[in-house]
Biopython code that builds the backbone (N, CA, C, O; Angstrom):
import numpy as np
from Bio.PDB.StructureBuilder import StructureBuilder

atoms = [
    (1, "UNK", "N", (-117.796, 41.965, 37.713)),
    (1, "UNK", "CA", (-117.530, 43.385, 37.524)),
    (1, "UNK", "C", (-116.508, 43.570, 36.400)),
    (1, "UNK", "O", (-115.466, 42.915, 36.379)),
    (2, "UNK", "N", (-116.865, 44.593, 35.345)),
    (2, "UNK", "CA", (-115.847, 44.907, 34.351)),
    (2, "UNK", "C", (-114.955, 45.834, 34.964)),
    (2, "UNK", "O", (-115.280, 46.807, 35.644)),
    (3, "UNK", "N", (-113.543, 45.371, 34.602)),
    (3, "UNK", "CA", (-112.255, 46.453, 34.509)),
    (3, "UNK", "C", (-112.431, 47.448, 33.517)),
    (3, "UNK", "O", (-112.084, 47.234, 32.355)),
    (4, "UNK", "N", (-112.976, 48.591, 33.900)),
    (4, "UNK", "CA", (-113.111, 49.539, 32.516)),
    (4, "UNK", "C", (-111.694, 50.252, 32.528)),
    (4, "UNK", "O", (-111.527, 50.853, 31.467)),
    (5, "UNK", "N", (-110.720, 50.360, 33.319)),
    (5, "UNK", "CA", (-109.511, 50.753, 33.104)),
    (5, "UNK", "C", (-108.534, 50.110, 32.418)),
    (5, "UNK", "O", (-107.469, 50.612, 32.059)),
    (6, "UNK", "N", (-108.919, 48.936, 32.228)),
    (6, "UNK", "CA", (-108.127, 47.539, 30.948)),
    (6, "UNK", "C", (-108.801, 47.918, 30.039)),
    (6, "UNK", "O", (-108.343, 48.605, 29.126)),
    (7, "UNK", "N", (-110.303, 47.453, 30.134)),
    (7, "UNK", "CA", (-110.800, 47.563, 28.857)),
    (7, "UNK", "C", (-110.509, 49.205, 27.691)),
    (7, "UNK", "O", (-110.643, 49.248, 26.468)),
    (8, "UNK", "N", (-110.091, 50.371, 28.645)),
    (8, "UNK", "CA", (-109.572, 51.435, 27.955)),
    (8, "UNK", "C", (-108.524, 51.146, 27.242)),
    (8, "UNK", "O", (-108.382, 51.296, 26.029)),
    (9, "UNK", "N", (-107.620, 50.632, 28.181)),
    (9, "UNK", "CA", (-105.972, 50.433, 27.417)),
    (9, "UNK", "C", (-106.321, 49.646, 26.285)),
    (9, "UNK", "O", (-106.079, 50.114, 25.172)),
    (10, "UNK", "N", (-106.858, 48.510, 26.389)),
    (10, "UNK", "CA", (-107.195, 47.613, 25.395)),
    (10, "UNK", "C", (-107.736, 48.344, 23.837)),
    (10, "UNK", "O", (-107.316, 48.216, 22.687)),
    (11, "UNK", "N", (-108.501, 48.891, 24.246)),
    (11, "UNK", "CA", (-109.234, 49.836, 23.297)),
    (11, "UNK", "C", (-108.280, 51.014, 22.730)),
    (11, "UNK", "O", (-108.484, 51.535, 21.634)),
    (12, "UNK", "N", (-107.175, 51.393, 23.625)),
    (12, "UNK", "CA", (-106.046, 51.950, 22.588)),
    (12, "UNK", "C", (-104.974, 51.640, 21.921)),
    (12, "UNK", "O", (-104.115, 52.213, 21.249)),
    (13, "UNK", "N", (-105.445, 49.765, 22.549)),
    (13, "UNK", "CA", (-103.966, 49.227, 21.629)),
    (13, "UNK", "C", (-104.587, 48.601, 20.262)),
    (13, "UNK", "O", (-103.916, 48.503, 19.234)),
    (14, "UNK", "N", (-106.029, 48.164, 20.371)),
    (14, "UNK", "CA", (-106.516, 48.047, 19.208)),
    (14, "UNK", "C", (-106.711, 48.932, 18.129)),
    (14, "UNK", "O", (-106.505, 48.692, 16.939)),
    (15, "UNK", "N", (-107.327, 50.481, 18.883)),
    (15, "UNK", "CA", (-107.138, 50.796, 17.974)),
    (15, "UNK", "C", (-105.820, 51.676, 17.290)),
    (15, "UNK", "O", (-106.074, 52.460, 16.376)),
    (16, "UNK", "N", (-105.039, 51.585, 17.555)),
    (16, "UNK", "CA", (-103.255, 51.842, 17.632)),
    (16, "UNK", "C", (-102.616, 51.032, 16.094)),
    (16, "UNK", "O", (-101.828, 51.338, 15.199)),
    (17, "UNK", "N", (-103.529, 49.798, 16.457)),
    (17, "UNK", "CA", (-102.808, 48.655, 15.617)),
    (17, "UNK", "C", (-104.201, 47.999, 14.637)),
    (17, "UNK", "O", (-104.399, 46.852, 14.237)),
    (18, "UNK", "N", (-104.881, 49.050, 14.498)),
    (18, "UNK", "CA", (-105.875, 48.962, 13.404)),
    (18, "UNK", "C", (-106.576, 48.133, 13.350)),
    (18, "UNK", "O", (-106.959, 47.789, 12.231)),
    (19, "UNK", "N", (-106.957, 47.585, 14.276)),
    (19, "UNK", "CA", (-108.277, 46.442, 14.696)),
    (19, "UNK", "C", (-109.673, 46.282, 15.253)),
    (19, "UNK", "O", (-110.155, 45.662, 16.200)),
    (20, "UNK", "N", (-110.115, 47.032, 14.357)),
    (20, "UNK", "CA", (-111.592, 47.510, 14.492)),
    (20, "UNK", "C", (-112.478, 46.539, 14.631)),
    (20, "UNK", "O", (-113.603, 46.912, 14.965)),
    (21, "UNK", "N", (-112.262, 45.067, 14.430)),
    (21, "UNK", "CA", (-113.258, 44.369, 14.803)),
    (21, "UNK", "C", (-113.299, 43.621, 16.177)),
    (21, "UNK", "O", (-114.174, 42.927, 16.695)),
    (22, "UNK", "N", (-111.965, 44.028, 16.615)),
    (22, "UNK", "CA", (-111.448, 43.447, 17.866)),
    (22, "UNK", "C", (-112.167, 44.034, 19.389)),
    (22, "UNK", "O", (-112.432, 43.507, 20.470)),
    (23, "UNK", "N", (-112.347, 45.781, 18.645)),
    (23, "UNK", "CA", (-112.692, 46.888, 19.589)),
    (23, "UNK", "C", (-113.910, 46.740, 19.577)),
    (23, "UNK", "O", (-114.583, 46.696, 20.606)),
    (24, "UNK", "N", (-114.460, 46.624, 18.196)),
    (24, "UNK", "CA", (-115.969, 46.309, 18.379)),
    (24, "UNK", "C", (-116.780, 45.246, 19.451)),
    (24, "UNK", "O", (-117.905, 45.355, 19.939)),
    (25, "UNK", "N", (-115.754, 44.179, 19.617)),
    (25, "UNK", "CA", (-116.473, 42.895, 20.171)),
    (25, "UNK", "C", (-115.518, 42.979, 22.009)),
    (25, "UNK", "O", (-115.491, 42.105, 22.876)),
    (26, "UNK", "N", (-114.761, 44.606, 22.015)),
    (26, "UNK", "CA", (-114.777, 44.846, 23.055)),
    (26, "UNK", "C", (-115.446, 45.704, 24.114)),
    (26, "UNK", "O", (-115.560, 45.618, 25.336)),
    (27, "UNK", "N", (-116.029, 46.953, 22.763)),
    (27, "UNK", "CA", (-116.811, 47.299, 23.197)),
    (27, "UNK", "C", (-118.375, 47.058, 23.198)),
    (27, "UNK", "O", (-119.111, 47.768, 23.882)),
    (28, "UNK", "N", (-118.805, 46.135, 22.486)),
    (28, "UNK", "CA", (-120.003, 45.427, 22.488)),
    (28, "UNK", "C", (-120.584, 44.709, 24.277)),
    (28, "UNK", "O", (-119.993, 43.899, 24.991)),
    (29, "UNK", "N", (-121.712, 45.310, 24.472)),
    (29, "UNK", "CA", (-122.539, 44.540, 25.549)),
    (29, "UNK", "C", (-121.953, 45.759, 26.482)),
    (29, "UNK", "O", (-122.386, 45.541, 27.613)),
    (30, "UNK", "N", (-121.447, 46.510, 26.485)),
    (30, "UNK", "CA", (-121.287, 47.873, 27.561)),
    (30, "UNK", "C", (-122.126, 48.572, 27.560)),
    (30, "UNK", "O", (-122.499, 48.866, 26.424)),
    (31, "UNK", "N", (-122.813, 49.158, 28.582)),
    (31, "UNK", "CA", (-123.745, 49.837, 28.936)),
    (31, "UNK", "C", (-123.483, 51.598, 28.742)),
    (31, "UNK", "O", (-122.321, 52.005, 28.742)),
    (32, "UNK", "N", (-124.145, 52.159, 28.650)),
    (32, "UNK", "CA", (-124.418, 53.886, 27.933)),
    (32, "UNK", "C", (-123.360, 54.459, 28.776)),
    (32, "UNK", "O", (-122.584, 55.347, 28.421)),
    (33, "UNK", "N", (-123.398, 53.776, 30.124)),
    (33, "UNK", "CA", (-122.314, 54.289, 31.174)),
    (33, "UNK", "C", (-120.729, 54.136, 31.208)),
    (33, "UNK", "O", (-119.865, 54.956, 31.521)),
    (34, "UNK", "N", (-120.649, 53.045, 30.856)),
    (34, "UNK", "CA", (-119.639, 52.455, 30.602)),
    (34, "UNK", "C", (-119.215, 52.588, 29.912)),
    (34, "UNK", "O", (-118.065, 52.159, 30.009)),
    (35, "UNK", "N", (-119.516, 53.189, 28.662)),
    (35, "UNK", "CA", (-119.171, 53.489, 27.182)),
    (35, "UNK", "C", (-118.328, 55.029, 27.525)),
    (35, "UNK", "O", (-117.380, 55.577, 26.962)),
    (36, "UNK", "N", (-118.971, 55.320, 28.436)),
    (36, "UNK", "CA", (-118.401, 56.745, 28.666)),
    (36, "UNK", "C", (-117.281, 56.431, 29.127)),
    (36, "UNK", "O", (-116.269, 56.830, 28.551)),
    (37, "UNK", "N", (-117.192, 55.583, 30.360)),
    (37, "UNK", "CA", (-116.048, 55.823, 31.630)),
    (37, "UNK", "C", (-115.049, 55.066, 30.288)),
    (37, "UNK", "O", (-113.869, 55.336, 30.511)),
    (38, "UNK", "N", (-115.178, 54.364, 29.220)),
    (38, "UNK", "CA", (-114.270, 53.715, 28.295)),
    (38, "UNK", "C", (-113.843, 54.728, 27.554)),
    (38, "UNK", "O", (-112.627, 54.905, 27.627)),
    (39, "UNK", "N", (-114.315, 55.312, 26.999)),
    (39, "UNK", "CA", (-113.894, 55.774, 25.994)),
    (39, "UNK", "C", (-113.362, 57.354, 26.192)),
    (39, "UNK", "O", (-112.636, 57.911, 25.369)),
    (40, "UNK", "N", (-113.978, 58.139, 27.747)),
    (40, "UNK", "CA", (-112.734, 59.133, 28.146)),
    (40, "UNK", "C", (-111.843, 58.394, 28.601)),
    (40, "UNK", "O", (-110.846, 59.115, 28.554)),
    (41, "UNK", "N", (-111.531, 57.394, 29.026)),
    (41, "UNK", "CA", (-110.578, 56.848, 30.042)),
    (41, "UNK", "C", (-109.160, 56.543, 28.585)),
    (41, "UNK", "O", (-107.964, 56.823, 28.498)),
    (42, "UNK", "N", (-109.918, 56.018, 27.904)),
    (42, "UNK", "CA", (-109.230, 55.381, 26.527)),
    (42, "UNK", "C", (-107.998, 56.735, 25.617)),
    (42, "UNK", "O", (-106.911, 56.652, 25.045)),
    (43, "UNK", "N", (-108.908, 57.791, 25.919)),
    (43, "UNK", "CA", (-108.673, 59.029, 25.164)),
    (43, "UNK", "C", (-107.694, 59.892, 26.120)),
    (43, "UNK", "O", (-106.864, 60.694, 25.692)),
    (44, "UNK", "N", (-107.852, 59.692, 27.049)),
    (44, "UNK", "CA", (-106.726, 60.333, 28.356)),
    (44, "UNK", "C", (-105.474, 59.598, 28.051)),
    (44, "UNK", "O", (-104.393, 60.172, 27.922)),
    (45, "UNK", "N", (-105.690, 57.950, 27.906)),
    (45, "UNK", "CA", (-104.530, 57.675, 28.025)),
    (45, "UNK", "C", (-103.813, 57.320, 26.857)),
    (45, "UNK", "O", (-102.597, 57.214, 27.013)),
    (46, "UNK", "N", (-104.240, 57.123, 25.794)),
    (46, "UNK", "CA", (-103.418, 57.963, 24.286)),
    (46, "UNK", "C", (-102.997, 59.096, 24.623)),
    (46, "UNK", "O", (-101.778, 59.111, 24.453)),
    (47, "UNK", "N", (-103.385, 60.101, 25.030)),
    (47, "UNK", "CA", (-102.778, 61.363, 25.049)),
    (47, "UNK", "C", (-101.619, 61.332, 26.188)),
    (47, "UNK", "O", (-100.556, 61.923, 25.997)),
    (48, "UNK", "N", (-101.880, 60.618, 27.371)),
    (48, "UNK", "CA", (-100.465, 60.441, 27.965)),
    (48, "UNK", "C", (-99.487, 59.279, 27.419)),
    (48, "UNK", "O", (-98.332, 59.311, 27.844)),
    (49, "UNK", "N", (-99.745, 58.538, 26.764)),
    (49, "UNK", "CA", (-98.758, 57.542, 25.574)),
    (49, "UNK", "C", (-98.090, 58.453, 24.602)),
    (49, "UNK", "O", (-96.899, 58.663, 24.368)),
    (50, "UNK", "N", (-99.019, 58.860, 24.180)),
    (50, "UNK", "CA", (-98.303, 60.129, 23.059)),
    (50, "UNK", "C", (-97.599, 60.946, 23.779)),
    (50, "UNK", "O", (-96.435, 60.549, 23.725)),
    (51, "UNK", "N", (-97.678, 61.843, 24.402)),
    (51, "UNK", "CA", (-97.109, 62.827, 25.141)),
    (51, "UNK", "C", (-95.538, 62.323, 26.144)),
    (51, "UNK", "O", (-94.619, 63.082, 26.452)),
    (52, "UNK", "N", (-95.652, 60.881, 26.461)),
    (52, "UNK", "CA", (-94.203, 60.483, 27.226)),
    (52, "UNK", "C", (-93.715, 59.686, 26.174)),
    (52, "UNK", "O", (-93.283, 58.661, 26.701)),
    (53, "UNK", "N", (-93.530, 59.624, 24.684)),
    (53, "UNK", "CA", (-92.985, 58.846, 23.790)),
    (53, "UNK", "C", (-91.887, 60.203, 23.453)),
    (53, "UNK", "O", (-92.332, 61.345, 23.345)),
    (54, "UNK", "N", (-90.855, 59.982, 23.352)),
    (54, "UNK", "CA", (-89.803, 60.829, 22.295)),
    (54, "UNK", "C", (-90.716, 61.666, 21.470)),
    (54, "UNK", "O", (-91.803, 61.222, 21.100)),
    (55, "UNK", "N", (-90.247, 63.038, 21.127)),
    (55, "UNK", "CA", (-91.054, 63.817, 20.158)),
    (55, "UNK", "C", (-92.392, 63.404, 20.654)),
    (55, "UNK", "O", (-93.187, 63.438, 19.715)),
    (56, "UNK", "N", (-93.109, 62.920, 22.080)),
    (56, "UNK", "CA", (-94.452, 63.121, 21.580)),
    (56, "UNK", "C", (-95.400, 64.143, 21.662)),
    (56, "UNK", "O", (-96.515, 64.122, 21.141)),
    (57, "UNK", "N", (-94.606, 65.609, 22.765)),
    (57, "UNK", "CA", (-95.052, 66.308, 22.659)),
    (57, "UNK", "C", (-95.466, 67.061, 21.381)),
    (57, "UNK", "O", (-96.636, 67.104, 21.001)),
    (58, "UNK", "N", (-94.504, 67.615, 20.779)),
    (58, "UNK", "CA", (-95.072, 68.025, 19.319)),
    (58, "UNK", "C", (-95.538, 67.274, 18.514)),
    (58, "UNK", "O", (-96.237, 67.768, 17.630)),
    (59, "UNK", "N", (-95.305, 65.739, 18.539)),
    (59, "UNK", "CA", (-96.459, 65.129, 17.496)),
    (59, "UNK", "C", (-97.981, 65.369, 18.195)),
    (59, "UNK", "O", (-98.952, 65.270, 17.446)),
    (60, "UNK", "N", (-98.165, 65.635, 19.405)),
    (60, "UNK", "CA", (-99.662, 65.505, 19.791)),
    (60, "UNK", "C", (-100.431, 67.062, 19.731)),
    (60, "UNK", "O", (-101.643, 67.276, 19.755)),
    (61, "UNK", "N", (-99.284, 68.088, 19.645)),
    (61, "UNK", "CA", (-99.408, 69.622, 19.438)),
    (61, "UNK", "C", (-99.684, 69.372, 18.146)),
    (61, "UNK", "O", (-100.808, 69.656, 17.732)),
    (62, "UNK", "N", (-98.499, 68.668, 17.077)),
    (62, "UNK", "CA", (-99.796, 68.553, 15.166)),
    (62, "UNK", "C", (-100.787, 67.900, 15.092)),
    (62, "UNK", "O", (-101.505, 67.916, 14.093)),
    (63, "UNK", "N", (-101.030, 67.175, 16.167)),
    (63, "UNK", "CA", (-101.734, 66.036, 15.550)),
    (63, "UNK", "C", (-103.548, 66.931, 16.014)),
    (63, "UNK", "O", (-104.542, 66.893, 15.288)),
    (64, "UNK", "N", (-103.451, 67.612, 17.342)),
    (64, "UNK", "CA", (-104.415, 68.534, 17.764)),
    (64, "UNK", "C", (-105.023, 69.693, 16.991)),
    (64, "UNK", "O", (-106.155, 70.175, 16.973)),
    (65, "UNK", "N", (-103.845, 69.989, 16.333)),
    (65, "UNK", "CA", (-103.988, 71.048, 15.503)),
    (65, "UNK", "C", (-104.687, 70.535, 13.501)),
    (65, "UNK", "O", (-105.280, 71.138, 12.607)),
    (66, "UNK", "N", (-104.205, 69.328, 13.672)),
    (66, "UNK", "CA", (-104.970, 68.723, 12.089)),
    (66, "UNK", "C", (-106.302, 68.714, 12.761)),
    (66, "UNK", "O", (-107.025, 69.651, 12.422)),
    (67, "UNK", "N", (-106.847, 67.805, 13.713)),
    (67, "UNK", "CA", (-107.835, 67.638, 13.588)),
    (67, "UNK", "C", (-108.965, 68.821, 14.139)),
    (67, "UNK", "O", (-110.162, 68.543, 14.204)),
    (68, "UNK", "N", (-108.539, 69.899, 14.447)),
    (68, "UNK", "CA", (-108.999, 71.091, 14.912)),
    (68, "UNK", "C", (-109.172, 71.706, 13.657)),
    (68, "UNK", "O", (-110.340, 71.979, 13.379)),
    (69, "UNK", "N", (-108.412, 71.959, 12.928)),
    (69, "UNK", "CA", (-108.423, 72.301, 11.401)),
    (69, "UNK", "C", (-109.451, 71.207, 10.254)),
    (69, "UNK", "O", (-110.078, 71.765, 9.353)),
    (70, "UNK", "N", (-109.514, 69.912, 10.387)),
    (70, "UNK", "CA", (-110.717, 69.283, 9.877)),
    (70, "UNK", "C", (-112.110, 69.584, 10.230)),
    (70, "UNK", "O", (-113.019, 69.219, 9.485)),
    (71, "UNK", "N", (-112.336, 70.221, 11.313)),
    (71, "UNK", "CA", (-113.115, 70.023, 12.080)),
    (71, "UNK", "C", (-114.155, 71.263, 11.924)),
    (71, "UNK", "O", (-115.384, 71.333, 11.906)),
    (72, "UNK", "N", (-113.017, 72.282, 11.811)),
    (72, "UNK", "CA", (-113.405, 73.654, 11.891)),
    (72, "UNK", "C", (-113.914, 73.426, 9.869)),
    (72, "UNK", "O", (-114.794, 74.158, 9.418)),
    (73, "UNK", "N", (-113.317, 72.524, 9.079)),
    (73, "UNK", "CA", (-113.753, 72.688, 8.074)),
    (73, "UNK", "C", (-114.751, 71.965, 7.557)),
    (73, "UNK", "O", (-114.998, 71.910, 6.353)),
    (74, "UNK", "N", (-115.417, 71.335, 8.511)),
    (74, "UNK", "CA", (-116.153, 70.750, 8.585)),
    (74, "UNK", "C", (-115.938, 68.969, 7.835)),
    (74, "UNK", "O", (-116.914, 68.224, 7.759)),
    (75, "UNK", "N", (-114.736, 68.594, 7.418)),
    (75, "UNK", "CA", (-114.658, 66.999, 6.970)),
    (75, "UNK", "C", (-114.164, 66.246, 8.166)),
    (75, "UNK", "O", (-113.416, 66.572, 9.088)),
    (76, "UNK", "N", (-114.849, 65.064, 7.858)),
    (76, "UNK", "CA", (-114.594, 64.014, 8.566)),
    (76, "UNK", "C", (-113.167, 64.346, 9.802)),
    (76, "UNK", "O", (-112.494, 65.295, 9.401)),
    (77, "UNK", "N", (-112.756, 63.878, 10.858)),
    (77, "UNK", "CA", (-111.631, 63.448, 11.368)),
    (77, "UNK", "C", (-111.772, 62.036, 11.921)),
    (77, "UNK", "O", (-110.805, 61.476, 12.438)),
]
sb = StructureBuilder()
sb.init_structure("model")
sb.init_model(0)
sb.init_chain("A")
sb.init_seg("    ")
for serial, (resi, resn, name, xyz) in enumerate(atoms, 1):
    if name == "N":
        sb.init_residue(resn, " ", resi, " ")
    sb.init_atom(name, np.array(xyz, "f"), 0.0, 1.0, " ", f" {name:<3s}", serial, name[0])
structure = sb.get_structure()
């Protein structure tokens, strides 16, 4: 049985620390399902990392607001 609650954290420290081939060959061989329970699970808990770091409330209030603003302009985020 996979830990998809590691494999989240894992997946935000890679990609944290810019290691895209690391995430790849972590998230490789996961199933359509699993991809899900990873990657909200992954995204919840960046946002509570960010949010209990010093200043992380307002860095995660700009950081919401850039990519809401890319988004709405239609480039990449």
């Amino acid at each position: 049985m996979t830990d998809l609650g590691l494999m989240a954290c894992a997946a935000v420290v890679d990609g944290l620390r810019d290691r895209p081939e690391q995430l790849r060959t972590l998230l490789a061989g996961l199933t359509h399902d699993e991809l899900l329970v990873v990657s909200t699970s992954a995204l919840i808990a960046f946002g509570e990392a960010l949010r209990n770091t010093p200043g992380g409330e307002t860095r995660a209030a700009e950081i919401a607001l850039v990519l809401q603003h890319q988004n709405l302009e239609g480039t990449p985020s």
